[in-house]
N, C-alpha and C positions, 0 to 999 in steps of 0.2 A: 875380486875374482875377475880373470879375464881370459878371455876365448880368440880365439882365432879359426874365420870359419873356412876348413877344407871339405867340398870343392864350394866356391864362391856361392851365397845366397843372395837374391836380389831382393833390397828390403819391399815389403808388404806397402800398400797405399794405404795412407791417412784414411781412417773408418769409423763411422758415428760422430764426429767431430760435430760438439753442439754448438758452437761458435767458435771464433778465432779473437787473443787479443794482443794488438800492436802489428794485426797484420789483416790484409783481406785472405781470404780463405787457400791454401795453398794446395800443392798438388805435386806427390812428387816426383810423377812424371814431370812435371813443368819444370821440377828442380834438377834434371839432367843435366850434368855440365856442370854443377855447384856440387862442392863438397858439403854433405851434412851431419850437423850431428843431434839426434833425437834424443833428449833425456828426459825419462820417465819420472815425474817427479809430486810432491802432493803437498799442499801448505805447511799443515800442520806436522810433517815429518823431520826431526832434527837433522837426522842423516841429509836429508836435501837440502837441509839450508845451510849447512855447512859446507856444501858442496857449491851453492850458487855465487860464492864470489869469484871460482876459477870458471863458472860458465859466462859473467859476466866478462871478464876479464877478455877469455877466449874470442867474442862475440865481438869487441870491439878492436881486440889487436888482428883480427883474420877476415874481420866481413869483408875490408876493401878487398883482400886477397882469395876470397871466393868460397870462405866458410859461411854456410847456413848454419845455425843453433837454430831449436823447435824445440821449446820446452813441451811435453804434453802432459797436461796437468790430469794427473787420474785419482781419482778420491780415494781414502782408507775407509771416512765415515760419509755418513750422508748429506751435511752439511757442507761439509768440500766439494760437491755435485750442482751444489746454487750457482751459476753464473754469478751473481751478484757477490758473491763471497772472494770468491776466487781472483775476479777484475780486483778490487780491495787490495788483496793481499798482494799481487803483482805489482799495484801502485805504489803501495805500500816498502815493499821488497828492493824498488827501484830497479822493477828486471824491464829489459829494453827490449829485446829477443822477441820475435812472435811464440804467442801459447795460445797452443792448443786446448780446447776442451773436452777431454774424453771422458766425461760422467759415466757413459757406459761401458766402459773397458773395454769398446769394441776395440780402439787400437791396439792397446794392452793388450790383446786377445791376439789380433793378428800379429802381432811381434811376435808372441808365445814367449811375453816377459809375465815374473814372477816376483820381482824387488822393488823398492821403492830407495836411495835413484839406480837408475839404471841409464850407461850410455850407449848408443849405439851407434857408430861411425859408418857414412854410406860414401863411398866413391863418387868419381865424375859419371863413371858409369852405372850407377844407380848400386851397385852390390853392395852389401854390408862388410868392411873389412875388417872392424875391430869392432869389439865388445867387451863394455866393465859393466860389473855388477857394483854397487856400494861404494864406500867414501872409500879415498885414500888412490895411488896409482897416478898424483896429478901429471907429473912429469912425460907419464909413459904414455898417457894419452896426449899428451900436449904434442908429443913427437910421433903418435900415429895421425895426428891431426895433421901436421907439416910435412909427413911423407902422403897424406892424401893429396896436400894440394899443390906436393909438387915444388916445397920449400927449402930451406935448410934454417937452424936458429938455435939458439941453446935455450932451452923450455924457462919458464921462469921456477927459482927456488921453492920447491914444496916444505910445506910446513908444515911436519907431523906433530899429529895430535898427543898428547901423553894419552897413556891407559892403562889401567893396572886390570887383571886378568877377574878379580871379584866386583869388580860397579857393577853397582846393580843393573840387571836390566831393564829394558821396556816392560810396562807389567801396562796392561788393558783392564780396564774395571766392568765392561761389558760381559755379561754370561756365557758370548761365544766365545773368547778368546782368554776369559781370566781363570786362573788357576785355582782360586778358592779362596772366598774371604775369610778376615779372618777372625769378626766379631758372629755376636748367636745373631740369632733371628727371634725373635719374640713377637706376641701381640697384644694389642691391645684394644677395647671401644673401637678403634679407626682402624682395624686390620693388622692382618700378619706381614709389618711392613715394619717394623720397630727392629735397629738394631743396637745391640750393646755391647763396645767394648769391652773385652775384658782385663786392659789395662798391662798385660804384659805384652811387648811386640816381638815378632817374628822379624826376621832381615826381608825385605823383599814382599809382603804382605799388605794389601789394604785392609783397613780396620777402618770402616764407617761406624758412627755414634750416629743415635738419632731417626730419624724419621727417612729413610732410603726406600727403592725400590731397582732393584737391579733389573734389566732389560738387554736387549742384544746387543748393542754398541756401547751401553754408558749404564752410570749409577747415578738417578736425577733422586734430587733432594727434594721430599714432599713439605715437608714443613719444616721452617726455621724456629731456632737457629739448627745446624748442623755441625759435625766436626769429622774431617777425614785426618787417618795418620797413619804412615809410610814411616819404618826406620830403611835409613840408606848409606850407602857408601859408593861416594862419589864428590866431586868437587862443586856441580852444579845437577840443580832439581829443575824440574821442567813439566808441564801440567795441560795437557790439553782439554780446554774445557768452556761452555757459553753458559750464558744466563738463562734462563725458563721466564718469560712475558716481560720482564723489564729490569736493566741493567742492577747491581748489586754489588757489595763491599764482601772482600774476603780478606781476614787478618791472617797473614803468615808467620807463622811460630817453628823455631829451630832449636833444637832442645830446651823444650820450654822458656824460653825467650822470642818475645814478639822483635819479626824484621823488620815487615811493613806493613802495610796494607792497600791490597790491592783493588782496584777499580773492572768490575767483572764486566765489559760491557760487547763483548763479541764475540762470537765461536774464533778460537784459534788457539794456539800454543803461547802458553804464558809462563815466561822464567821466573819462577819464585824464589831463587837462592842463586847463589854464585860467590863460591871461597876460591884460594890460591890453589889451595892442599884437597889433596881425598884426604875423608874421614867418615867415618862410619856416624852417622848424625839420625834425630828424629824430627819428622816433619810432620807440623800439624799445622790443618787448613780448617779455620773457622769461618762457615758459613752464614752471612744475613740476608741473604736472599735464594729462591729456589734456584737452580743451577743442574748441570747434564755435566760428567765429568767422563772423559773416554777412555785416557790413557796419561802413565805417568813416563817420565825419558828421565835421558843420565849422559852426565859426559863428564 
């Protein structure tokens, strides 16, 4: 989605910014004169990481030419809000670019953004002249980028993604955002914290087994073992999720066939599947250690 703003807005200054990393603290008054582009973005979000190889790219084909990039990193969950997580994953990521830390969404707030990514291109004279919401548009921003700074160039070849119109969506296992599980609740001696599949799945549905407690961001697993399972359609599964007191083993099973097994050892977004093809498939996640699980992704 993209905008175009009449009559010209002059972007908002950098606000609450809890550290800065690969930069000293910026200012963008200071930045008058440099063309920037701010994107709103948050680790564990697929949509952004899919988007970070044309900010990487941008960043090093433009900087001599007078593009700033500013990632501003803004959390979904609270764990995305630790400095120490975030530097991690930027290292990790291999992003060069200064990022911002806005745990508290103050900037997010003075933008008056509402997506996760989000780009916002500002002029020499400080204005905002173009805006995209989400993935996709690389070209077109690449060439509002070259008309800010004053260039000319043929943008590099965008590369759309497939999609078919049924993938499943993001689905949140959190009680503020998830739509309804889809095992009972039961109890027992240790509380009404027991749940039981009931072994037929729904498309689109989490079905936790076992010893669960759902909370506002996440469904943490009380006592091992566990088993979560997801029927989906899509090419690849994606699972944001960290361990509870010390790292742990998760077997990943795909229509009942084991794929791997996973090593649970940090909050973040972890690929569990990846085929050629969509297909409508079931995923089940066997738990041996306690664990916090947020949100499930698709592409």
């Amino acid at each position: 989605m993209d905008e175009s703003f009449r009559p010209r807005i002059r972007a908002p200054e950098f606000a609450g910014i809890r550290g800065w990393i690969n930069s000293k603290g910026l200012r963008m008054a200071d930045l008058k004169g440099k063309v920037v582009l701010v994107d709103f973005w948050t680790y564990t979000c697929i949509n952004c990481l899919r988007t970070l190889p044309y900010l990487k790219r941008w960043h090093e084909k433009y900087k001599e030419k007078g593009l700033v990039v500013v990632g501003v990193h803004t959390p979904e969950f609270a764990f995305e809000g630790e400095p120490a997580n975030a530097k991690e994953a930027v290292k990790r990521l291999g992003i060069k670019y200064p990022v911002a830390l806005d745990s508290g969404m103050k900037t997010w707030s003075a933008f008056d953004n509402h997506y996760w990514p989000a780009k916002f291109l500002i002029d020499k004279d400080g204005f905002v002249s173009y805006v995209h919401f989400g993935e996709g548009s690389y070209s077109q921003t690449e060439m509002a980028i070259q008309m800010a700074l004053g260039i000319k160039g043929k943008p590099e070849k965008e590369e759309y993604a497939a999609y078919v119109f049924d993938q499943s969506p993001e689905t949140y296992a959190g009680f503020s955002k998830n739509n309804g599980l889809g095992s009972g609740l039961v109890c027992d001696d240790k509380g009404c914290n027991v749940y039981i599949d009931p072994g037929n799945h729904s498309m689109n549905t989490l079905y936790p087994n076992g010893q669960w407690a759902q909370e506002k961001e996440y469904i943490e697993l009380k006592g091992t073992p566990g088993l979560l399972s997801y029927r989906f359609n899509a090419r690849e599964a994606n699972v944001v999720m960290e361990p509870v007191g010390k790292p742990s083993e998760v077997e990943v099973f795909v229509d009942e066939k084991k794929v791997s097994d996973l090593a649970l050892e940090k909050p973040m977004m972890y690929n569990v599947f990846r085929a050629k093809d969509y297909a409508e498939r079931e995923l089940q996640l066997v738990f041996h250690g306690k664990a916090r699980i947020y949100a499930l992704t698709f592409g």
